[in-house]
C-alpha positions in Angstrom: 97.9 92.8 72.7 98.0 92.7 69.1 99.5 90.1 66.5 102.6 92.3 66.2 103.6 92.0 70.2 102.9 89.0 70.4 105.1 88.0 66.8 108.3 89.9 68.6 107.0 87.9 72.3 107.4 84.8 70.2 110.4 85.3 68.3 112.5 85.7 71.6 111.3 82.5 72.4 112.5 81.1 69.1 115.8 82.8 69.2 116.0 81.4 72.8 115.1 78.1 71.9 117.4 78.3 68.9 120.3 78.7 71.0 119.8 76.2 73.5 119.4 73.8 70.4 122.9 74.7 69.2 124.3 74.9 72.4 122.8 71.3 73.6 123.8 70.2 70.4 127.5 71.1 70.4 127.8 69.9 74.0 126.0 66.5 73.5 129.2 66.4 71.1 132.2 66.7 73.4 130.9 65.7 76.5 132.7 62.3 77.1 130.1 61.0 80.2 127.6 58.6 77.8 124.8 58.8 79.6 124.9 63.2 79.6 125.8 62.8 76.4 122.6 61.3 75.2 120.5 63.3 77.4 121.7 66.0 76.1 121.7 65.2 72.8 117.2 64.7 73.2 117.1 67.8 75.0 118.6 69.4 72.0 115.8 67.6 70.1 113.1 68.8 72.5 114.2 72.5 71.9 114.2 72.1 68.1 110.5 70.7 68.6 110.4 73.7 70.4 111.0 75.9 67.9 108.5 74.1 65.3 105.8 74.9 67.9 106.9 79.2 68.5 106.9 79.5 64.6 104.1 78.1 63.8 102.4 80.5 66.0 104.5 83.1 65.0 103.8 82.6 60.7 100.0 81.9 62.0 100.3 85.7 63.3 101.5 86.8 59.7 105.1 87.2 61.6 108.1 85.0 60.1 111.0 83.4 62.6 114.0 85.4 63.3 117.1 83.2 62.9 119.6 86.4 64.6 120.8 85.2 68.1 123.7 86.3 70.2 126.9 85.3 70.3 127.1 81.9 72.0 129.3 80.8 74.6 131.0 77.0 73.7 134.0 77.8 76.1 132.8 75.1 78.7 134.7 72.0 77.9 134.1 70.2 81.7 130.9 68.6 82.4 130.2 70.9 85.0 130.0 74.0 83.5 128.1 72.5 80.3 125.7 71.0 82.9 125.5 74.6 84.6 125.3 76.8 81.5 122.4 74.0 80.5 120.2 74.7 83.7 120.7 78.8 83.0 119.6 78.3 80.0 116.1 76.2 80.7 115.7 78.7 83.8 115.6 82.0 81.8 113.4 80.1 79.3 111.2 79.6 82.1 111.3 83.0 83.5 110.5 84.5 79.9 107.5 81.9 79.1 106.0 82.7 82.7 106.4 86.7 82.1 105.1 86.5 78.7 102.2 84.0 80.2 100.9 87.0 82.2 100.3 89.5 79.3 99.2 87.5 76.2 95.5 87.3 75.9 95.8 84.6 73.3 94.6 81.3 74.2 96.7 79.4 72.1 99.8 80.9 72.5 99.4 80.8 76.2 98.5 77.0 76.0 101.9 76.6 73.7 103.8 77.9 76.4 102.7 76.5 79.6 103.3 73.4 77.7 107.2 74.8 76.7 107.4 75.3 80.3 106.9 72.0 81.7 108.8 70.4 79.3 111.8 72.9 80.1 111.3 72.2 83.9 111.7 68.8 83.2 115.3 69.2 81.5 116.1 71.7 83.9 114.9 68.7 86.6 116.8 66.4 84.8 120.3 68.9 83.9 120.3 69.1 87.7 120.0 65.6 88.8 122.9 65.0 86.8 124.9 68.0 88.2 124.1 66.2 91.7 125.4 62.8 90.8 129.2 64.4 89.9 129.5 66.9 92.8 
């Protein structure tokens, strides 16, 4: 796989990672449950750090970070849905890392992402916990 796949590999992930942040962000702001609130709110963090990570690899590769995303979906005020929309969100960032995981043949970018991944089960881990403890 050249530098070029793996540059438009990466900036999915960044775009991905990007909108979590935002999305994480915004919720950590209007959810009224303190504790989600601030879990949120360094989950947000982690995604950011996230990002650092995928464009650095990607401006390594001679690529440079794509800031276009999709429209994003702040229509959730109940904790609930936040909560749910939070655990989709770290499950298809799982689900891309792992596919992309089986074709990259770089070491380092594969190494960047299993890490991504265990952080993001981890939130996902922790998003659900907290989806347990209201329902």
């Amino acid at each position: 796989m050249d530098n070029e796949e793996i540059i438009k590999l990466l900036n999915i992930d960044f775009v991905h990672e990007l909108e979590a942040t935002m999305v994480y962000a915004y919720n950590s702001f209007i959810i009224k449950d303190c504790e989600v609130s601030r879990l949120t709110e360094a989950i947000s963090v982690d995604e950011m750090r996230h990002m650092w990570w995928l464009a650095d690899l990607i401006v390594k590769r001679g690529g440079k970070p794509t800031m276009e995303h999709r429209e994003l979906d702040f229509s959730s005020d109940d904790l609930i849905g936040q909560l749910k929309l939070q655990i989709e969100k770290e499950t298809e960032g799982i689900n891309e890392y792992q596919r992309q995981i089986e074709i990259i043949d770089d070491e380092e970018v594969v190494g960047v992402l299993k890490h991504i991944i265990d952080e993001e089960k981890r939130h996902r881990k922790e998003f659900n916990e907290h989806l347990k403890n209201i329902g």
